[in-house]
MDTraj code that builds the backbone (N, CA, C; nanometers):
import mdtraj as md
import numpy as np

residues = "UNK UNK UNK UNK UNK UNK UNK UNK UNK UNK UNK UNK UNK UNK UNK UNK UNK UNK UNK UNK UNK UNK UNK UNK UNK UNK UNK UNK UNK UNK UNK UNK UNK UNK UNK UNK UNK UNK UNK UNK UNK UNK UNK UNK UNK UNK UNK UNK UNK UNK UNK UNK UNK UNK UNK UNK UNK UNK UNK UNK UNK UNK UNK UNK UNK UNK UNK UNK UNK UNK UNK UNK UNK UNK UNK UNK UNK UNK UNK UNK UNK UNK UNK UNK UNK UNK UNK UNK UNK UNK UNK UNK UNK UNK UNK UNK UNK UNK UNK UNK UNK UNK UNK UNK UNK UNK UNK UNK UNK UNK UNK UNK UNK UNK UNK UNK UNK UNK UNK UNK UNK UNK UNK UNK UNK UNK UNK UNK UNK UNK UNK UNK UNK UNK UNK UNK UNK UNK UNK UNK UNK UNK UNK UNK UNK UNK UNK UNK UNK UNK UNK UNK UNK UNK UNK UNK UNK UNK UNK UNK UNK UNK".split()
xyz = np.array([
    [2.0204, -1.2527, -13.3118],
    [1.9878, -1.2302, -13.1731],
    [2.1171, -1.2084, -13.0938],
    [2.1131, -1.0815, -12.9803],
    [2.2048, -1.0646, -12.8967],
    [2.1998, -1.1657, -12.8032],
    [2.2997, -1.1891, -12.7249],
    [2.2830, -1.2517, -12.5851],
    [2.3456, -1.1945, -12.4984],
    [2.3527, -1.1450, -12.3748],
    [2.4375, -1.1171, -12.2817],
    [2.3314, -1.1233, -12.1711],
    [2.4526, -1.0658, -12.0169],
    [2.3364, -1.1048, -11.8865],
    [2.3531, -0.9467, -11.8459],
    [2.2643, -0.8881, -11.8002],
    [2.2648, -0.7685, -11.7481],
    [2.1946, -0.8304, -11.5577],
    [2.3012, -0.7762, -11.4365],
    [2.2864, -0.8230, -11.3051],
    [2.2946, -0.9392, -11.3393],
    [2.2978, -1.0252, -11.4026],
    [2.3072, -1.1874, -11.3349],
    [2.1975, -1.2524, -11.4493],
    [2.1432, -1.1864, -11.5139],
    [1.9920, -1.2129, -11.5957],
    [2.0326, -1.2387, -11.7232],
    [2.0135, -1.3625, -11.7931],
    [2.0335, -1.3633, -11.9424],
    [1.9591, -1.2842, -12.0174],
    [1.9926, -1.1912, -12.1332],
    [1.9237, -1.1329, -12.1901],
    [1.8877, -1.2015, -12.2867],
    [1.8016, -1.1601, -12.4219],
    [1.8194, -1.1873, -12.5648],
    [1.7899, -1.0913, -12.6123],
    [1.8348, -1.0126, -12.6559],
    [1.7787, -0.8802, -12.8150],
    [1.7866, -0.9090, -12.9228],
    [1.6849, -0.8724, -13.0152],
    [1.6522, -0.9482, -13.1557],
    [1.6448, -0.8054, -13.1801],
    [1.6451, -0.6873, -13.1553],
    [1.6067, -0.5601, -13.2050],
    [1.7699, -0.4672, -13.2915],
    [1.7844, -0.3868, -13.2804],
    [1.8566, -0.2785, -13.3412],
    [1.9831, -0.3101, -13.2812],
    [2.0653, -0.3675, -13.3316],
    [2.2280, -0.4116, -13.2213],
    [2.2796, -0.2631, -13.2411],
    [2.2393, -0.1339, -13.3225],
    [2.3300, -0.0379, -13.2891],
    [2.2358, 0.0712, -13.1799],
    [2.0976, -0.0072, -13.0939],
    [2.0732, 0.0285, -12.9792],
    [2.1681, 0.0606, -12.8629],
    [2.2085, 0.1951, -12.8161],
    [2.2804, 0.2035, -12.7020],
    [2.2000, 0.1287, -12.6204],
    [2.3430, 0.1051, -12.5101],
    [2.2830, 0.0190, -12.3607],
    [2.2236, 0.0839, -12.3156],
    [2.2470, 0.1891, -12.2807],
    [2.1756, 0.3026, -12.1978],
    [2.0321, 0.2842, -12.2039],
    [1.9619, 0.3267, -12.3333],
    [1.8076, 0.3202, -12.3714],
    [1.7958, 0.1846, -12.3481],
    [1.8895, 0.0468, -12.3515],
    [1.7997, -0.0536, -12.3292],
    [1.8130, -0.1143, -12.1989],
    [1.9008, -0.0373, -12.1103],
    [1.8625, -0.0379, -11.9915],
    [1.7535, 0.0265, -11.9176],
    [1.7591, 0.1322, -11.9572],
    [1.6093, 0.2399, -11.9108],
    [1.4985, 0.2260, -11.9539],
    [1.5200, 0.1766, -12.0855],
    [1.3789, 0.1827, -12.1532],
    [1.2941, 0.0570, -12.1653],
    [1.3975, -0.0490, -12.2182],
    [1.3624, -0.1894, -12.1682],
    [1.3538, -0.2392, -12.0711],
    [1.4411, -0.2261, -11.9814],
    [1.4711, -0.2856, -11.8523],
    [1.4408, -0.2396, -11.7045],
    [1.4053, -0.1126, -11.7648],
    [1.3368, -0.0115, -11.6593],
    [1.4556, 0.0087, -11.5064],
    [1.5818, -0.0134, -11.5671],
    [1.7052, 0.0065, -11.4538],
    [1.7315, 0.1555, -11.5013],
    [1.6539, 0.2685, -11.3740],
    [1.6706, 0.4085, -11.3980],
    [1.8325, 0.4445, -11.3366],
    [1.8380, 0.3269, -11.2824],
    [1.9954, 0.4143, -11.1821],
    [2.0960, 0.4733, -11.3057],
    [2.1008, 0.4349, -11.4062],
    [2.2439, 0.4637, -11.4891],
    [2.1485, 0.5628, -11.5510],
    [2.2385, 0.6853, -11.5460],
    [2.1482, 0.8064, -11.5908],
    [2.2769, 0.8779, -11.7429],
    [2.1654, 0.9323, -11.8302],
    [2.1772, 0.9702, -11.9267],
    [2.2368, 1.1207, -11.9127],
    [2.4058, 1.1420, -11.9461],
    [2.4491, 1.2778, -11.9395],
    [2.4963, 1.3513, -12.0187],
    [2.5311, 1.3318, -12.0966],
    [2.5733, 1.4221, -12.2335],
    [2.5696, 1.3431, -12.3605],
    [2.5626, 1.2232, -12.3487],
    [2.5231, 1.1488, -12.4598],
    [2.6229, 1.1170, -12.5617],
    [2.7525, 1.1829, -12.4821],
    [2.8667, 1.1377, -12.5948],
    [3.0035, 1.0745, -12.5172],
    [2.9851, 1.0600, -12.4425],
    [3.0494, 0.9045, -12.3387],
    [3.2091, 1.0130, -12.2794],
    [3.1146, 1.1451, -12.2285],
    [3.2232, 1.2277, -12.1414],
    [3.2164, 1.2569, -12.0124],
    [3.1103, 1.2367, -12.0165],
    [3.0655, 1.3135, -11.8387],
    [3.0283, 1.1748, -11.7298],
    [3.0541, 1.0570, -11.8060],
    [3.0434, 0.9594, -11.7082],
    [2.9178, 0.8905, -11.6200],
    [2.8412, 1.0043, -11.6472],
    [2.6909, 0.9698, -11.5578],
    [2.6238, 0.8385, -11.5915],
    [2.6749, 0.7611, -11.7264],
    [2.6073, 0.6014, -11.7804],
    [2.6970, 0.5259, -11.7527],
    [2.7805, 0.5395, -11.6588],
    [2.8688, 0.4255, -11.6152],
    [2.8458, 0.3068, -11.5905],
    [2.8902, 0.1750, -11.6340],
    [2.7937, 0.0615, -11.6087],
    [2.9295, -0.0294, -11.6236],
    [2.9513, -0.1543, -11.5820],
    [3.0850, -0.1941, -11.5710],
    [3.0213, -0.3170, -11.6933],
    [3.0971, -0.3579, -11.7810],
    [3.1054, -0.4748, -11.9128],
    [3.2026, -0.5504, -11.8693],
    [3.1631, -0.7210, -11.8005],
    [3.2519, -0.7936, -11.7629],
    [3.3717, -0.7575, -11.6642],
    [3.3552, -0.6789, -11.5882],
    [3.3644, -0.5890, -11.5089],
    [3.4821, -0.4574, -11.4807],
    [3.4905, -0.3878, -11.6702],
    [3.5227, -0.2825, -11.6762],
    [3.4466, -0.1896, -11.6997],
    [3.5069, -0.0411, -11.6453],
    [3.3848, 0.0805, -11.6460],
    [3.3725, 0.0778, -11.8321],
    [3.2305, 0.0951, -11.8566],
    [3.2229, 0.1256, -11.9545],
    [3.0628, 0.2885, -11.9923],
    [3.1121, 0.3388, -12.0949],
    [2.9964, 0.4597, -12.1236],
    [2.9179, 0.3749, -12.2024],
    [2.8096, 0.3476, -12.1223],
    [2.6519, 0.2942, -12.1675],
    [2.6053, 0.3548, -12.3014],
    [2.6245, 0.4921, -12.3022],
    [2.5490, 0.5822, -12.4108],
    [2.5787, 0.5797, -12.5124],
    [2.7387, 0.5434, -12.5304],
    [2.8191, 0.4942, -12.6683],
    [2.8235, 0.3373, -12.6919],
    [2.7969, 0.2363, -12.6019],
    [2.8148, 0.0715, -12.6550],
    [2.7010, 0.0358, -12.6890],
    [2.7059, -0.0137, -12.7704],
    [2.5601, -0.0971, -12.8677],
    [2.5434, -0.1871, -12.8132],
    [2.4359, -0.2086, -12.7789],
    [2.4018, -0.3894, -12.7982],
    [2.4822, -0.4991, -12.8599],
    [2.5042, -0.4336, -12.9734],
    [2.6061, -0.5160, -13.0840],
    [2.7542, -0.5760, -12.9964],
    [2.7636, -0.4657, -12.9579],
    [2.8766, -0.4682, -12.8516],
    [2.9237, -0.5668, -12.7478],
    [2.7832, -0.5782, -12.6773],
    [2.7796, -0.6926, -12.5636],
    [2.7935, -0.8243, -12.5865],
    [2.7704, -0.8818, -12.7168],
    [2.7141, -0.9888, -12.7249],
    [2.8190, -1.1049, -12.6178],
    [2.7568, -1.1932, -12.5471],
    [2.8035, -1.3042, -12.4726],
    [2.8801, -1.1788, -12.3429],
    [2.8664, -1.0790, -12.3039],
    [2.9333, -1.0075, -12.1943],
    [2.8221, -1.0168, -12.0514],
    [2.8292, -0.9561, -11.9738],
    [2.8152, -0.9460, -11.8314],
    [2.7996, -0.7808, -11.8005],
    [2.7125, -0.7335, -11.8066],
    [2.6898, -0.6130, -11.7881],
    [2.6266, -0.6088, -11.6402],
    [2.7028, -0.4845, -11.5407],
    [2.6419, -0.4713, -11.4515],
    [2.6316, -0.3404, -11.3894],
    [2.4906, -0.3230, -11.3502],
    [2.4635, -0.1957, -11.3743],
    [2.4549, -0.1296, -11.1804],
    [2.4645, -0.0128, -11.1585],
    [2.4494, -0.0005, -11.0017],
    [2.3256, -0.0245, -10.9464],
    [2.2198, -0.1337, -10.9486],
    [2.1030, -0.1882, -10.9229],
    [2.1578, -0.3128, -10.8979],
    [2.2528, -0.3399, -10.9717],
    [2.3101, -0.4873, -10.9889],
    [2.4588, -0.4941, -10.8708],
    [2.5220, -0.3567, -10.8398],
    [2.6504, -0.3641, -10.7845],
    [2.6104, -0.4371, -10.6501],
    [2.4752, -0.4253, -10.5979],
    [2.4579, -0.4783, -10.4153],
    [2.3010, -0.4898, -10.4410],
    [2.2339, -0.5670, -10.4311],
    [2.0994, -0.5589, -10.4117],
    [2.0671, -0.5236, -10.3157],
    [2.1128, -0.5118, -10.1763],
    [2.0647, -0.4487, -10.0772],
    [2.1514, -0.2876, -10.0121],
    [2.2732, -0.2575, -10.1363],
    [2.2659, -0.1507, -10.1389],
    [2.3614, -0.1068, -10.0429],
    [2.4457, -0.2489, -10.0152],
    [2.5684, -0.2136, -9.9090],
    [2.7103, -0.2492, -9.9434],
    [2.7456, -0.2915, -10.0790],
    [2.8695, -0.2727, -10.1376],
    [2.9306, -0.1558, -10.0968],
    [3.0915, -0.1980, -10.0199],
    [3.1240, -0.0889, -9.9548],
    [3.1976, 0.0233, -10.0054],
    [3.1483, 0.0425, -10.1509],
    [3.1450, 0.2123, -10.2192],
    [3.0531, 0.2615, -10.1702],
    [2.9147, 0.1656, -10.1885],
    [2.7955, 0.2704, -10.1620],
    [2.7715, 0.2590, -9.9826],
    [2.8383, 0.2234, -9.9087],
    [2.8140, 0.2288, -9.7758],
    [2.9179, 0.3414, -9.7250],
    [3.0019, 0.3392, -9.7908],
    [3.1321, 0.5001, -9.8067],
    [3.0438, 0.6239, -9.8523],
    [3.0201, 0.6443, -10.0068],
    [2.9089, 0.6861, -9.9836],
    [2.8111, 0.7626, -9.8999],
    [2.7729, 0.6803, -9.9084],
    [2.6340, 0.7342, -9.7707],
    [2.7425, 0.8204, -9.6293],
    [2.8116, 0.7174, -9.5906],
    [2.8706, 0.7326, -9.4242],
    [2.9216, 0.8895, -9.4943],
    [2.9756, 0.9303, -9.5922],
    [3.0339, 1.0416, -9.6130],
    [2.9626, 1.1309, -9.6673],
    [2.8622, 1.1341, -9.6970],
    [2.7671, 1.2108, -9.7807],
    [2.7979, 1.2747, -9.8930],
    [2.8435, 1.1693, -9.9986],
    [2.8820, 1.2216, -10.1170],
    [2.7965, 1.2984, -10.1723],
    [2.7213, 1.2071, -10.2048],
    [2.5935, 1.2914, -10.3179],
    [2.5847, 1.4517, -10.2480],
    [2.5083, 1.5254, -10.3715],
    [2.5130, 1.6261, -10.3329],
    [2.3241, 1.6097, -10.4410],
    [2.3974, 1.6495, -10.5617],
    [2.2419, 1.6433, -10.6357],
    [2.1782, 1.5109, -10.6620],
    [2.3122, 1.4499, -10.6592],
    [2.3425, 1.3017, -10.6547],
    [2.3142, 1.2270, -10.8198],
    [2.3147, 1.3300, -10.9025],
    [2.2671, 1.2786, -11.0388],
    [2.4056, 1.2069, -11.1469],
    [2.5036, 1.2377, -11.0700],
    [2.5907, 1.1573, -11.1124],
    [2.6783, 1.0453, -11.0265],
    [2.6194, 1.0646, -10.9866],
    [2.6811, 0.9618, -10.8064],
    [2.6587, 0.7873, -10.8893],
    [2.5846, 0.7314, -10.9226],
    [2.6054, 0.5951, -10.9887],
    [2.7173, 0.5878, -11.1093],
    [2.7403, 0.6654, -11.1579],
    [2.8157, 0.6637, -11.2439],
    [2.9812, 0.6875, -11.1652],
    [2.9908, 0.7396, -11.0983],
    [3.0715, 0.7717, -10.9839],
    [3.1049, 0.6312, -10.8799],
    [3.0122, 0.6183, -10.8630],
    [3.0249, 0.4208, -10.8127],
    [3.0653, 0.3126, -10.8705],
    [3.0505, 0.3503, -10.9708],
    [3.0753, 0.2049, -11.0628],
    [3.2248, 0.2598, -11.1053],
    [3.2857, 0.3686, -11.1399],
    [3.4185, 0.4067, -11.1906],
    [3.5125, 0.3843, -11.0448],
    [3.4208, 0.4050, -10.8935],
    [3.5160, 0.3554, -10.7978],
    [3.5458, 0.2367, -10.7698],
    [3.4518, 0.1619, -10.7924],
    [3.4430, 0.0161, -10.8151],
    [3.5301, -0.0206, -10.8168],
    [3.5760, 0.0094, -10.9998],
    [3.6268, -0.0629, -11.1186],
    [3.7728, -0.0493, -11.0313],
    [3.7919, 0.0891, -10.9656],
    [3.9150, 0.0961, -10.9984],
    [3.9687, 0.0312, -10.8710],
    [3.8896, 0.0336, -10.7593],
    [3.9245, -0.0399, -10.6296],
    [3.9510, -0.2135, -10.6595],
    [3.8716, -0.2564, -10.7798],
    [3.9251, -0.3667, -10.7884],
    [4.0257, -0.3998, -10.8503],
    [4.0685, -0.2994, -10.9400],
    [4.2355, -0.3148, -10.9978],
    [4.3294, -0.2825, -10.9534],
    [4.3299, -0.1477, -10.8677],
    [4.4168, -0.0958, -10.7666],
    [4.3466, -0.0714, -10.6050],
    [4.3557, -0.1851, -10.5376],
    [4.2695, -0.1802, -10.3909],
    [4.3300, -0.0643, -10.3044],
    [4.4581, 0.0147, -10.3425],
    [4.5135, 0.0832, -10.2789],
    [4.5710, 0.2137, -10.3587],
    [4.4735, 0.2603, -10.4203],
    [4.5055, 0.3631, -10.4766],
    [4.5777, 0.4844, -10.4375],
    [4.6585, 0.5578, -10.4874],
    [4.7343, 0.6881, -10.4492],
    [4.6062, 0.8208, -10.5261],
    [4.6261, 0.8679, -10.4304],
    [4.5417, 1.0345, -10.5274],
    [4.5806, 1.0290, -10.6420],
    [4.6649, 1.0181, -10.7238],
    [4.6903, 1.0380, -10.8397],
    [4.5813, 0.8972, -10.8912],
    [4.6310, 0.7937, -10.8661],
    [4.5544, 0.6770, -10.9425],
    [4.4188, 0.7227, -10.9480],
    [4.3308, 0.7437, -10.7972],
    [4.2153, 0.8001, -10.8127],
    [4.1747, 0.9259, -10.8971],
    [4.2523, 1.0335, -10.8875],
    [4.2058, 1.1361, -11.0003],
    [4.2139, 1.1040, -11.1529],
    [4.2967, 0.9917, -11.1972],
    [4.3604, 0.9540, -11.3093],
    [4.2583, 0.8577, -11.3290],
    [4.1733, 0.7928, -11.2569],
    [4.0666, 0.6887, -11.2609],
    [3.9338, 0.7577, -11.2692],
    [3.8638, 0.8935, -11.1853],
    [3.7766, 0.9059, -11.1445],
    [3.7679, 1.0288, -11.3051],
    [3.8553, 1.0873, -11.3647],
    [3.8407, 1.2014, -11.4352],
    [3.7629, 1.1760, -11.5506],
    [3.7248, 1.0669, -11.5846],
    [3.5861, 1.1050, -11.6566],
    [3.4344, 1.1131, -11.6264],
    [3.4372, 1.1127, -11.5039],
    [3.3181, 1.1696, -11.4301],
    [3.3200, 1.3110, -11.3830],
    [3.2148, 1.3568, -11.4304],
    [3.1899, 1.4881, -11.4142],
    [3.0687, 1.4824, -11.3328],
    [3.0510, 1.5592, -11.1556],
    [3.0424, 1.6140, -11.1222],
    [2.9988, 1.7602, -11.1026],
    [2.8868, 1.8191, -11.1668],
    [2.8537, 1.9575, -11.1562],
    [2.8572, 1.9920, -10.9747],
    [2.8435, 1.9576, -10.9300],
    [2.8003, 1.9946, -10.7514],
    [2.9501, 2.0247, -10.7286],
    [3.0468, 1.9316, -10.7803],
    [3.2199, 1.9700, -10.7228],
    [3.2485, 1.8722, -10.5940],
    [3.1763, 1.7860, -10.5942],
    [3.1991, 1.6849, -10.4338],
    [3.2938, 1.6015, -10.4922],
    [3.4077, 1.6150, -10.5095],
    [3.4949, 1.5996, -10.5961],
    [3.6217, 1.5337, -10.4396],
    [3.6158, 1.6409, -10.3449],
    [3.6619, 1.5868, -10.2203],
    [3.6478, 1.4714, -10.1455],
    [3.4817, 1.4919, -10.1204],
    [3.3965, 1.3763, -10.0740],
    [3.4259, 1.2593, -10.1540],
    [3.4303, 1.2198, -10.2650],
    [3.4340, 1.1532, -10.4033],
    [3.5899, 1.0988, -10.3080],
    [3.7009, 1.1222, -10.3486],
    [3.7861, 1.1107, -10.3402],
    [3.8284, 0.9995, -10.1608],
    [3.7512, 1.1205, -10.0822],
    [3.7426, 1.0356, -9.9222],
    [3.7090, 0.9493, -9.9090],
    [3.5697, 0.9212, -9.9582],
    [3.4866, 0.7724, -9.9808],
    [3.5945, 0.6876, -10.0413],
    [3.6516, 0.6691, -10.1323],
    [3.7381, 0.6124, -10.2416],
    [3.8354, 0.5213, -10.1002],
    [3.9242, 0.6455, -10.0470],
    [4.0435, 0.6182, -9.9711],
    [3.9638, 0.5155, -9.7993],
    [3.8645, 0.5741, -9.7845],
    [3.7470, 0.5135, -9.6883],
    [3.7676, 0.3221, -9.6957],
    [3.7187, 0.3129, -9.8981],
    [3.6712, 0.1682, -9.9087],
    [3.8091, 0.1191, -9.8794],
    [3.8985, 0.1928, -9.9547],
    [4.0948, 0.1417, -9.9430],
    [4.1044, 0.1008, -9.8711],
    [4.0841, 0.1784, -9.7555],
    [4.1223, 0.1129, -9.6077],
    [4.0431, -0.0099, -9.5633],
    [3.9273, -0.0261, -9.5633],
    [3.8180, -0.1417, -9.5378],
    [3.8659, -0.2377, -9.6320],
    [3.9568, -0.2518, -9.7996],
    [3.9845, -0.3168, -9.8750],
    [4.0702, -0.4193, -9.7897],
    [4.2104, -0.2891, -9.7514],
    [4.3143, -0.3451, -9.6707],
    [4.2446, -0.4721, -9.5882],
    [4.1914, -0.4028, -9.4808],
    [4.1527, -0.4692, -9.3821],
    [4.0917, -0.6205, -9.4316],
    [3.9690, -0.6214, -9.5207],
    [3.9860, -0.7570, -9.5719],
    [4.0388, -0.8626, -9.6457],
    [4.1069, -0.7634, -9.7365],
    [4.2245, -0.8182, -9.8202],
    [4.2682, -0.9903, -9.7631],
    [4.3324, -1.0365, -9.6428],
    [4.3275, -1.1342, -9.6140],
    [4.2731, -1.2500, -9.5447],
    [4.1175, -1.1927, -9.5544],
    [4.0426, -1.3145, -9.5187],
    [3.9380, -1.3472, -9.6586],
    [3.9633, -1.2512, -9.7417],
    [3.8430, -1.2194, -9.8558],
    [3.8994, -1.2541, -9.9624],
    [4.0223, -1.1776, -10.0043],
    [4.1080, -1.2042, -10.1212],
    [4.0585, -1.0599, -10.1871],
    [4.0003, -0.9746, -10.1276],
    [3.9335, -0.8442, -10.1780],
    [3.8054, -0.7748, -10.1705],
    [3.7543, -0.7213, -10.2500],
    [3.6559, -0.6292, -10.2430],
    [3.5017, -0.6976, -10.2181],
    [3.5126, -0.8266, -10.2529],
    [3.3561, -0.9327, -10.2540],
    [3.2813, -0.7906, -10.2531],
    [3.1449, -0.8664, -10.2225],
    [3.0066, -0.7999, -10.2221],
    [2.9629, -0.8330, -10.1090],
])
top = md.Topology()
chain = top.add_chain()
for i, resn in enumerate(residues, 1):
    res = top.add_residue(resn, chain, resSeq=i)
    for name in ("N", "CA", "C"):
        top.add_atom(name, md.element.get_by_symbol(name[0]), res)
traj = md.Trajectory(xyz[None], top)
């Protein structure tokens, strides 16, 4: 038997440990946000953070997780105002928006390792998300958006909270 928590939730899987996360997020768990994109862990669209690095859903097994913390963008804000996805919105990233969660969770990751990213860090962070629409700008604004709101709480917060 696997164990890990996906959002906050202990799991258990007794099934196929070389099950991608992906299908047993969608299929088991019925969490549609992390969407399925090329299926070979390039285009970024199954982004899902593991103990809270970006990781490609479509390539980690079950096997993989065992005792980890998986959290998926259902799980980043329950009410949907973590201030990527409130950047986001205020900027109107999305476009088709079919890779935009996967896009959230890689800004996340990286706002919490570098709260003050340079364009380079961000393109050097964001480049395995692919983007067909090209909001690649927007992407980038939102990013520098949360930076600044990071700054700003940086010393009453200690960072990015939720």
């Amino acid at each position: 038997m696997i164990t890990f928590t996906v959002n906050g939730q202990e799991q258990h899987f007794e099934g196929d440990p070389e099950m991608p996360l992906l299908w047993y997020l969608r299929d088991v768990q019925g969490l549609t946000g992390t969407k399925f994109g090329c299926g070979e862990a390039l285009c970024g669209a199954c982004t899902v953070h593991a103990d809270g690095a970006p990781i490609r859903s479509c390539q980690t097994t079950l096997g993989d997780l065992a005792g980890m913390a998986v959290t998926t963008i259902e799980g980043l804000s329950p009410d949907g105002m973590h201030p990527v996805q409130v950047a986001w919105r205020d900027l109107n990233v999305a476009q088709c928006g079919y890779c935009q969660a996967g896009q959230i969770m890689s800004a996340v990751a990286l706002l919490k390792d570098t709260p003050h990213p340079t364009d380079e860090d961000i393109d050097s962070a964001m480049s395995g998300n692919i983007c067909r629409c090209g909001t690649y700008p927007r992407i980038r604004a939102a990013i520098r958006k949360v930076a600044g709101h990071v700054q700003r709480k940086t010393a009453s917060t200690g960072g990015l909270g939720k």
